[in-house]
N, C-alpha and C positions, 0 to 999 in steps of 0.2 A: 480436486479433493485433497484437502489437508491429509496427512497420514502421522501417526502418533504411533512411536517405540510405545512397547508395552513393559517393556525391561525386562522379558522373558527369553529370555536366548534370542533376543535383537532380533523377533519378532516384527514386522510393523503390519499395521492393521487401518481399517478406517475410524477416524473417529468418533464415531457416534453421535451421541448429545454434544462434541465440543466444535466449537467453532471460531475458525481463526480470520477474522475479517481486518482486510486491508483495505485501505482510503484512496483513490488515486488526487493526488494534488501535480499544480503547477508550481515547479520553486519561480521564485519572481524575488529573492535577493539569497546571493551564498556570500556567508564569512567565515573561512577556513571549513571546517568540517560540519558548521552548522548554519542552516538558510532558513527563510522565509517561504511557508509555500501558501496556496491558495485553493481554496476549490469553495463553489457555490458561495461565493462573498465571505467563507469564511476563513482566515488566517491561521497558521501553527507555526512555531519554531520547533524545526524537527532537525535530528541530529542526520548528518549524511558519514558517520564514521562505519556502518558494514559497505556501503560504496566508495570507499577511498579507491578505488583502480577503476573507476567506471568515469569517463569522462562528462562530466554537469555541467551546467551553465541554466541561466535565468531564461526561461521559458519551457524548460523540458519537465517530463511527466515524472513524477515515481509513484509508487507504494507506497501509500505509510501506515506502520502499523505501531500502536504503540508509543508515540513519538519517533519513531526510525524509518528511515527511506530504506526497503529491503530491496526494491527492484527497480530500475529504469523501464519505463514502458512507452509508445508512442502514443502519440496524440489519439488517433483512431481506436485505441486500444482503453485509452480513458474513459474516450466518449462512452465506448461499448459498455462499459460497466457500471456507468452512471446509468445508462438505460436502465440494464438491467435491475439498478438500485428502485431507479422509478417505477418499471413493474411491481418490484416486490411490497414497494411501500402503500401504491395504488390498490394493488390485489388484500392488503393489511385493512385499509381504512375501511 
């Protein structure tokens, strides 16, 4: 669960209607702080500059939200939320 300051005396709270959805991709090329990644055939150039202290390389997982890789996550850990992606999209139609 995402959690949102309220800017009431640093407050934080759940947040409600807002929702902050992260992508899991595969990078499959890095040049300097910006790579190629991939997921379900589709491609993004997504920026890797909030992971600059996290060690990358072509075939590891992130997060991407936004255009920005916010987290390093493992392979099993992708798969898991693709599922879940599947559910929710299944459970939609």
């Amino acid at each position: 669960m995402h959690l949102h300051d309220t800017k009431s005396g640093g407050r934080v709270r759940p947040c409600g209607e807002i929702m902050c959805l992260a992508i899991p991709m595969q990078i499959r090329e890095i040049s300097g702080f910006q790579c190629t990644c991939e997921a379900r055939g589709i491609t993004r150039e997504v920026s890797l500059f909030m992971l600059q202290d996290e060690k990358l390389a072509a075939g590891d997982y992130v997060l991407v939200h936004v255009g920005y890789a916010i987290q390093k996550v493992t392979e099993q850990d992708a798969a898991g939320s693709w599922e879940l992606f599947d559910q929710i999209l299944a459970a939609d139609a």
